[in-house]
VEXDREN-2710 file (C-alpha; in Angstrom, 1 decimal):
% VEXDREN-2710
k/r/px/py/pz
1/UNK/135.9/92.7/150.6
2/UNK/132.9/94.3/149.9
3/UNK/129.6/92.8/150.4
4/UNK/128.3/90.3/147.6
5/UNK/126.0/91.2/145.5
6/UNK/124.5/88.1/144.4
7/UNK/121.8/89.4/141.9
8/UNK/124.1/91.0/139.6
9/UNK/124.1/89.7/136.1
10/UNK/127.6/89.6/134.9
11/UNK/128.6/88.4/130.8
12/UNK/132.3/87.7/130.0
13/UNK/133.7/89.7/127.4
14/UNK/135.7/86.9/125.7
15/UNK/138.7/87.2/123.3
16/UNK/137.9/85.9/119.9
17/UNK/139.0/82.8/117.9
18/UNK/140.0/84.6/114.5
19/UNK/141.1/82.1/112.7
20/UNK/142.0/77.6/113.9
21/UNK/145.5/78.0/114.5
22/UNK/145.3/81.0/117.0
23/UNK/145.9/80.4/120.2
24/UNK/146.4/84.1/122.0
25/UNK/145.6/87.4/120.8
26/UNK/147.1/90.5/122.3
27/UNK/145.2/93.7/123.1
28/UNK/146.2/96.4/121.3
29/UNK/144.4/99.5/122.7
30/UNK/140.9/99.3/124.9
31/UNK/138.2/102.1/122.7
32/UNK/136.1/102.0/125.9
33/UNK/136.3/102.4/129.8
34/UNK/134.4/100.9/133.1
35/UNK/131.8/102.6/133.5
36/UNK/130.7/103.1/129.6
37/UNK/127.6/101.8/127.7
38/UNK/128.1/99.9/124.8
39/UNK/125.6/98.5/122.3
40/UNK/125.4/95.6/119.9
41/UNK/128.0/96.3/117.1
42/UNK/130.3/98.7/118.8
43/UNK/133.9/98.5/118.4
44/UNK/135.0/97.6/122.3
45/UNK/139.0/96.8/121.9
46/UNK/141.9/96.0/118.8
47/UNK/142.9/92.5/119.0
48/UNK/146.4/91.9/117.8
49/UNK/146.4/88.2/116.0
50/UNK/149.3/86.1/114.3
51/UNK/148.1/87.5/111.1
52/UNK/145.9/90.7/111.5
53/UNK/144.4/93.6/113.4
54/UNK/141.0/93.4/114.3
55/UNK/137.9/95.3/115.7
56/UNK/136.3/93.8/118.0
57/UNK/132.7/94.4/118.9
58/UNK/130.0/94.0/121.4
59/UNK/127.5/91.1/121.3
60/UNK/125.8/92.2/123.8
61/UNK/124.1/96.1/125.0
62/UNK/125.4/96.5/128.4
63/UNK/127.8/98.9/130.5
64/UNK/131.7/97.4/130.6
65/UNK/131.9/97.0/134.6
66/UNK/135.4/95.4/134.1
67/UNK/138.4/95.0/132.2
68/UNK/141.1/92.1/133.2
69/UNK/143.5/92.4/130.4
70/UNK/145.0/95.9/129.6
71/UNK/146.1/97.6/126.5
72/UNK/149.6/95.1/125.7
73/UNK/148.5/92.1/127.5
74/UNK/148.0/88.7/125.6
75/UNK/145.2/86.3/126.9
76/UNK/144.7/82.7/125.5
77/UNK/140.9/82.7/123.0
78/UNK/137.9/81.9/124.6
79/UNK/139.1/83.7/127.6
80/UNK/137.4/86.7/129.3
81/UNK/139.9/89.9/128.6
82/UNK/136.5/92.0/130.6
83/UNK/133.2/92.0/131.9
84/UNK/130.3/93.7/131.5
85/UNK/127.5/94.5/134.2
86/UNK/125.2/96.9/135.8
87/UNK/128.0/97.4/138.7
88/UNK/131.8/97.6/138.8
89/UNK/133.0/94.1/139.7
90/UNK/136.1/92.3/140.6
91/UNK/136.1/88.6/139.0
92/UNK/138.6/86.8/140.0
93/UNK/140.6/85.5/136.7
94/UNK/143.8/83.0/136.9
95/UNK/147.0/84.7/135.8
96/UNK/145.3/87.9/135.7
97/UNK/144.5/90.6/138.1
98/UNK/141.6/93.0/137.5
99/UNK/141.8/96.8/136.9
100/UNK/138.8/97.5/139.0
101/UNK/137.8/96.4/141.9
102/UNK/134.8/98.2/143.4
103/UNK/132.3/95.4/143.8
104/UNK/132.7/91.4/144.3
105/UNK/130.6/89.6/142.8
106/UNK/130.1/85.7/143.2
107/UNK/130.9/83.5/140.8
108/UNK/127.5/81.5/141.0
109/UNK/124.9/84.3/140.2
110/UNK/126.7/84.9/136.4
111/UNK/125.0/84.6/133.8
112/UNK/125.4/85.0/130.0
113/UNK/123.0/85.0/127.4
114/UNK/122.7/82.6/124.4
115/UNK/124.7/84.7/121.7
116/UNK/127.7/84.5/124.3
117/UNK/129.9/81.1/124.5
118/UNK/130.1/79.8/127.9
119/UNK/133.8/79.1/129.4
120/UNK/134.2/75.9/130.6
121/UNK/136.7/74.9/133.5
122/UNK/139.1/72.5/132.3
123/UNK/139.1/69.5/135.2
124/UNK/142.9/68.9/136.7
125/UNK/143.0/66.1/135.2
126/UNK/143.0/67.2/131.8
127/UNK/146.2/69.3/131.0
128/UNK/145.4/72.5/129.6
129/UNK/146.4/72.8/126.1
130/UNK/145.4/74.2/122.7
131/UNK/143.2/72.6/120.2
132/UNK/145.7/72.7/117.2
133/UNK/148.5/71.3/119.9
134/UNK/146.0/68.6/121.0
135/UNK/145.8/67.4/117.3
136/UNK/149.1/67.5/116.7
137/UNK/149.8/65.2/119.8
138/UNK/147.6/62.7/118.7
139/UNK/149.2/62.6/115.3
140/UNK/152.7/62.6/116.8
141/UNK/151.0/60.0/119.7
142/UNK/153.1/62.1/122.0
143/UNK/150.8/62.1/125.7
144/UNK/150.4/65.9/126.7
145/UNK/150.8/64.4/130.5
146/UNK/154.7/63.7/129.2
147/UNK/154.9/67.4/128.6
148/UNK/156.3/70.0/131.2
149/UNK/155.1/73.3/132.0
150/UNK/153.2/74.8/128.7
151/UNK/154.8/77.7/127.1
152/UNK/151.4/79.7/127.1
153/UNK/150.0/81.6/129.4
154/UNK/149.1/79.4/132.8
155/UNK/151.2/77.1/131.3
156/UNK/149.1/76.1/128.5
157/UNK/150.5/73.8/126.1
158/UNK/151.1/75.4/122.2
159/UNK/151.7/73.7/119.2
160/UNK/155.4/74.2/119.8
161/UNK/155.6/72.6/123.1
162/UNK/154.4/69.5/121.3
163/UNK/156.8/70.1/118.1
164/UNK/160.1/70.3/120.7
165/UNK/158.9/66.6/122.3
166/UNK/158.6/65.4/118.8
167/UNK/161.8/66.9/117.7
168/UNK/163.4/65.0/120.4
169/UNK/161.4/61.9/120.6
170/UNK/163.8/58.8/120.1
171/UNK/163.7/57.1/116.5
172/UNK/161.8/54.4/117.9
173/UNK/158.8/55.8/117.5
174/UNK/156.1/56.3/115.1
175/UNK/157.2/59.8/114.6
176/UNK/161.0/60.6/112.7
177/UNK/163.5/62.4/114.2
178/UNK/166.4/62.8/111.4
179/UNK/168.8/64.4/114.4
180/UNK/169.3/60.9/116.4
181/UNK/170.0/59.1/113.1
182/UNK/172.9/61.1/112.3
183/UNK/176.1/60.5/113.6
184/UNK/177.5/62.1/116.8
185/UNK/179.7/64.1/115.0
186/UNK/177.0/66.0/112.4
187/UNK/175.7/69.4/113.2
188/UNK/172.1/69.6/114.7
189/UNK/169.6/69.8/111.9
190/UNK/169.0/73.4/112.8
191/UNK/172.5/74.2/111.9
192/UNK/172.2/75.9/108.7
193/UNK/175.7/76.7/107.1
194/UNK/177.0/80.8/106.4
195/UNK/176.7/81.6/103.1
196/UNK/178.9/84.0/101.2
197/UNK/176.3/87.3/101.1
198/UNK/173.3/85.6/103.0
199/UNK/171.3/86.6/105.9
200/UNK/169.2/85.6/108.4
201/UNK/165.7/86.9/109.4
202/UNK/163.5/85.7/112.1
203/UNK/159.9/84.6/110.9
204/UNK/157.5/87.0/111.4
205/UNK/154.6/86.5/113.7
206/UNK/152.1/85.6/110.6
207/UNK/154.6/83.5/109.2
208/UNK/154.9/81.1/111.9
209/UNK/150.8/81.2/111.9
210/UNK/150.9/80.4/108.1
211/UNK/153.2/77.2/108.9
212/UNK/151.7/76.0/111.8
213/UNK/148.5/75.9/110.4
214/UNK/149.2/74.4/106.8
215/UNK/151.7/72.2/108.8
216/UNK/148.7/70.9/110.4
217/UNK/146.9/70.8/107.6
218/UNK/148.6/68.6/105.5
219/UNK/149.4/66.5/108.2
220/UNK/146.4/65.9/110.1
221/UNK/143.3/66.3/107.2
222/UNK/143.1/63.5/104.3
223/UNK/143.8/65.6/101.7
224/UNK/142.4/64.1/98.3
225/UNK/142.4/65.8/94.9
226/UNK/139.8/65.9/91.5
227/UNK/140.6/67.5/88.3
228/UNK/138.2/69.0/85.7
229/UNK/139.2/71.2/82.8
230/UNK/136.5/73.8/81.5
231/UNK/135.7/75.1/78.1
232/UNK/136.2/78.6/79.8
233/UNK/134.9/80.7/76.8
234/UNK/131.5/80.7/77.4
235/UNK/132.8/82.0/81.3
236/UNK/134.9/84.7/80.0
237/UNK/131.9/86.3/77.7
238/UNK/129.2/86.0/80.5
239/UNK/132.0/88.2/82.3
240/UNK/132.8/90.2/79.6
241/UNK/128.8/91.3/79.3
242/UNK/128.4/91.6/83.3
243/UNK/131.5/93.5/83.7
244/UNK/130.2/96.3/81.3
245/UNK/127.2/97.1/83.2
246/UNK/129.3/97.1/86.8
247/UNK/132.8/95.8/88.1
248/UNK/133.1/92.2/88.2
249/UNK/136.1/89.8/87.9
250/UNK/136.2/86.1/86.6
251/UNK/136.7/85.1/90.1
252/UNK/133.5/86.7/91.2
253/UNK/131.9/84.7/88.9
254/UNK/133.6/81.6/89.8
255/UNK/132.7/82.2/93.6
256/UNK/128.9/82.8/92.5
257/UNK/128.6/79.6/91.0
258/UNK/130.8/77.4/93.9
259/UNK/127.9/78.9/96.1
260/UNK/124.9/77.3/93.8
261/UNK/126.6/74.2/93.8
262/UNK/127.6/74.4/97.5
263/UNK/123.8/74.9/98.5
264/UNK/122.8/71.7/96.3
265/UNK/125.4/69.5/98.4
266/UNK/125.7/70.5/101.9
267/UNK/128.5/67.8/103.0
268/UNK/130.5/70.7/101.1
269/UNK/128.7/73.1/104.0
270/UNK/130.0/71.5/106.7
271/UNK/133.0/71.2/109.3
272/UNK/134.2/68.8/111.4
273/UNK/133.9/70.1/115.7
274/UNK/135.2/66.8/117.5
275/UNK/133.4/64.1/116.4
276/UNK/130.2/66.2/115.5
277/UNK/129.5/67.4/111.6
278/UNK/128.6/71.1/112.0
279/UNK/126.3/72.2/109.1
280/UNK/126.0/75.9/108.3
281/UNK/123.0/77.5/107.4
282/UNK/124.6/79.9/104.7
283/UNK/127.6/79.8/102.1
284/UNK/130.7/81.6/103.5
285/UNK/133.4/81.1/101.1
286/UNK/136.6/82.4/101.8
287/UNK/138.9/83.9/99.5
288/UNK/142.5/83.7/99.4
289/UNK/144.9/86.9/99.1
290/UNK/148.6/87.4/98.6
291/UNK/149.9/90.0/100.7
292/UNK/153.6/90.5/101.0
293/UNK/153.5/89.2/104.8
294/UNK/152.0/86.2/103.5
295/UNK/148.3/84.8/102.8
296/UNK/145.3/85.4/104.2
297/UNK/141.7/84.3/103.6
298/UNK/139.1/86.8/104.4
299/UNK/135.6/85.4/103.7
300/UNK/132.7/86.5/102.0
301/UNK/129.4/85.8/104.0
302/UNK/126.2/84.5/102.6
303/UNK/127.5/84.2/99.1
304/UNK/124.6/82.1/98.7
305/UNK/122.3/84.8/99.3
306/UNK/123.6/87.4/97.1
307/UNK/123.1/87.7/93.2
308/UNK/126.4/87.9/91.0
309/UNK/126.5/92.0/91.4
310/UNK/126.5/91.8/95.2
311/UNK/129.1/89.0/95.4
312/UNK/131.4/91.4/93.1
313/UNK/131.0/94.4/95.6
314/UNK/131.6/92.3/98.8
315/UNK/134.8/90.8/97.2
316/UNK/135.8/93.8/96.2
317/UNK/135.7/95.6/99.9
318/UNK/136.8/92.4/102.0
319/UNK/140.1/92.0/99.8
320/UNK/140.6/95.3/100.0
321/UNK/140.0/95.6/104.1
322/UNK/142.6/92.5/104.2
323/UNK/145.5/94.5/101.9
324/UNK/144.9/97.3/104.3
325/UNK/144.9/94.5/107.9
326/UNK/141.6/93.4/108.4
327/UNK/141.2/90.3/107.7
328/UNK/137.3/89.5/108.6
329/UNK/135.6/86.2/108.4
330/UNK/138.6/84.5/109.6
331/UNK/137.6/80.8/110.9
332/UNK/133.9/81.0/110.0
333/UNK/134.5/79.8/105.9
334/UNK/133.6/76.4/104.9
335/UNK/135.1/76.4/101.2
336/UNK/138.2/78.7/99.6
337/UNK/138.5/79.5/96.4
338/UNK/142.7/80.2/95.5
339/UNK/142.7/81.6/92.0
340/UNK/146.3/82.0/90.3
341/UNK/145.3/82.4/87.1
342/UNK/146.5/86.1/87.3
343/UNK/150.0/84.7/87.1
344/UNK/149.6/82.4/84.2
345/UNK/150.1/79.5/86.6
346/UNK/147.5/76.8/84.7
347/UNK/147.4/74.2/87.6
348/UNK/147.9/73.3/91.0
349/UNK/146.6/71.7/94.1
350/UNK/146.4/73.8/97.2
351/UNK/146.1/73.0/101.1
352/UNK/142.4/73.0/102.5
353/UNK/142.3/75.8/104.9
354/UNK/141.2/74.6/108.7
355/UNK/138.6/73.9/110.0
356/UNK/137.1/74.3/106.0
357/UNK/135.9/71.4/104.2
358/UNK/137.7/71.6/101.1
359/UNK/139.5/74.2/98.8
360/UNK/139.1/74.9/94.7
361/UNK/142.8/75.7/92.9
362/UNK/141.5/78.1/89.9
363/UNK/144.0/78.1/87.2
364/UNK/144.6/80.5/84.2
365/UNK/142.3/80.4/80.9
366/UNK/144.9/79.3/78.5
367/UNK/144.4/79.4/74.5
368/UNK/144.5/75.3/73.5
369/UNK/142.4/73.4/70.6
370/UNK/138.9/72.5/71.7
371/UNK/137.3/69.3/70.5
372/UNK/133.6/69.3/70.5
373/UNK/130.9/66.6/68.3
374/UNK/133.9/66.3/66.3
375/UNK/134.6/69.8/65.1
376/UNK/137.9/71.5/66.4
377/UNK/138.3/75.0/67.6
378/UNK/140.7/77.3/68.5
379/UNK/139.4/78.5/72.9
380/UNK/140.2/79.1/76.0
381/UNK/140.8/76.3/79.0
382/UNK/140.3/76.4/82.4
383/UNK/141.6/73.8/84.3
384/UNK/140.5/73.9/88.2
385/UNK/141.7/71.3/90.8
386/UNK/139.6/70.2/94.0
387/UNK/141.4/69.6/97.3
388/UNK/138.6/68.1/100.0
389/UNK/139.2/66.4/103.5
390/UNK/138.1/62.6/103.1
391/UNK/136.3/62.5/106.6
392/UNK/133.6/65.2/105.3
393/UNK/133.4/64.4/101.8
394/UNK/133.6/61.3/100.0
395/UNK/135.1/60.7/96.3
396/UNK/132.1/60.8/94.6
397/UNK/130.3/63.9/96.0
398/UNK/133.6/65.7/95.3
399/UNK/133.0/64.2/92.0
400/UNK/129.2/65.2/91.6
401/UNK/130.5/68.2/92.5
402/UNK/133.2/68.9/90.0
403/UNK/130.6/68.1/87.2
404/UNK/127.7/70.5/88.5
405/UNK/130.8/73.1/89.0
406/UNK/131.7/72.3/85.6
407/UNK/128.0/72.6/84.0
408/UNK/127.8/76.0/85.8
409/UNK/130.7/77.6/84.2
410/UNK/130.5/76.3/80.6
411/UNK/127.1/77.5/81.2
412/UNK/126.9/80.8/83.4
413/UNK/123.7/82.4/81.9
414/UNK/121.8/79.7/83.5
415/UNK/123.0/81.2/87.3
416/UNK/121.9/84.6/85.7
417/UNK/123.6/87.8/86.0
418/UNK/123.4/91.0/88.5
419/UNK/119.1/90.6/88.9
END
């Protein structure tokens, strides 16, 4: 072993969180070596997720001293997959073993700066496990202390360590478990019968991503739901005019004004961490796209600080960046907006997106008979439905909300246009 150095300032390069269900991330290919000098913003490694490929960058300016998980290895979030430092350095990591190993370093000097989370040990008495598989034992009551080995790396509990003890739980308790109610003699639940021309096909990694988190969803947050329906003609002529002096979609104008009216209520700004309320400081609003794998919700930044023009363009380039596999924003959104009014669907409720505060179903204008001081009228309708989680947001904010929603679009020239 080579002598300590105990001055050396070492920062973990930690794998990312993209996104509340994800729980490991695989490394796709390293764009840097040990020995190189990066700078804030510079694309260090691809991170393969459930749902997406993404470029990861430096937080930091430094020089990458070392690199614990190689291109193809898969390391739980929040771990470090590298280090960086002024010398090469061997760090001892569990389950891993480093690349380079010129220097040792104690684990006492290192030191990370603000901008970088800091990794906490987890005490042996806790078992280690992942958020989303701690919720779901505590919704299941199943004690993670009655679980064997994890599946995950270090044997780390997943979601689907919990999901087999609940599948096989007896009917006694709180949860169900249709299998032991059947007789002896009926297939196991997972027994699906051949069909005639069928086929089966193994989920796909964002698949299972998809399910486990709306799984969660709907079963952990209290979903509740508020309806308004909008004269939507005075919406579709302030796009009409807007869109002739630069590209702009209904939606962008629905996502400019769910901003205003997010920044006059900030309960709709917030998420749950724990038992804390976490309030942001801008209005990232995610936006939810169909791809053929699935859906994904990349999210539009400090919607709140751009005019309608610059919400347009920012759209525009983060649903394109997701068709093509980047999804970015993932996990740092506090409201989606899921517009399937392209489709002629005129309502539904969808499922608030982790660890988001609520989500806004858009529905299709439709052509109905308007009633207004007594006159009728041939128009358009909008009808848009409000999912929001009960512990953040109570029924009558969602409800003050609706109506300033509702004031906004039957009346976009007061939110102004591209100035």
């Amino acid at each position: 072993m080579s002598e300590q150095t105990p001055s050396a300032t070492v920062i973990p390069i930690l794998l990312p969180q993209a996104g509340n269900s994800m729980e490991e991330g695989t490394i796709l290919s390293w764009r840097v070596k040990v020995g190189d000098r990066v700078k804030v913003g510079d694309v260090i490694y691809d991170l393969e997720t459930d749902k997406a490929t993404i470029e990861v960058e430096a937080e930091v300016d430094g020089r990458i001293a070392q690199i614990v998980v190689p291109a193809g290895g898969t390391a739980p979030v929040k771990t470090p997959v590298g280090y960086m430092s002024e010398s090469d350095v061997a760090i001892e990591v569990p389950g891993s073993s480093p690349t380079q190993t010129t220097t040792e370093v104690s684990a006492s000097p290192v030191a990370a700066p603000s901008a970088v989370p800091v990794i906490s040990l987890t005490p042996a008495s806790r078992r280690k496990a992942s958020p989303v598989a701690r919720r779901a034992a505590e919704v299941l009551k199943i004690d993670l202390d009655s679980i064997p080995t994890g599946s995950g790396p270090d044997g780390r509990i997943l979601l689907e360590d919990v999901e087999a003890v609940g599948r096989s739980a007896p009917a006694t308790q709180t949860i169900s478990a249709p299998s032991a109610a059947k007789p002896a003699s009926a297939p196991a639940a997972s027994a699906v019968p051949a069909m005639a021309g069928g086929s089966r096909t193994p989920m796909s990694k964002m698949r299972k991503a998809i399910a486990r988190n709306l799984t969660v969803s709907k079963q952990t947050l209290p979903h509740f739901y508020l309806k308004v329906t909008i004269d939507a003609d005075p919406l579709i002529s302030f796009q009409k005019r807007e869109k002739a002096l630069y590209a702009c979609s209904l939606n962008d104008v629905i996502v400019y004004a769910v901003s205003r009216a997010i920044l006059e209520m900030p309960a709709f700004q917030s998420q749950i961490d724990g038992d804390d309320l976490v309030q942001f400081d801008t209005v990232n609003v995610g936006i939810a796209v169909g791809l053929e794998q699935g859906l994904v919700v990349p999210v539009l930044k400090n919607a709140d600080g751009r005019n309608l023009k610059g919400i347009a363009q920012e759209s525009r380039r983060i649903v394109e960046a997701a068709k093509a596999g980047k999804i970015e924003g993932m996990g740092e959104g506090v409201f989606t907006i899921s517009n399937l009014g392209m489709f002629g669907v005129e309502e539904f409720s969808a499922i608030i997106n982790p660890p988001e505060s609520a989500i806004l179903a858009v529905g299709a204008a439709r052509e109905e008979v308007i009633v207004k001081d007594g006159a009728l009228r041939i128009g358009k309708k909008m009808t848009l439905v409000l999912s929001a989680d009960h512990r953040i947001i109570d029924g009558t904010m969602s409800a003050k909300f609706m109506a300033r929603l509702k004031v906004l679009l039957e009346n976009p020239d007061t939110i102004g246009g591209a100035a």
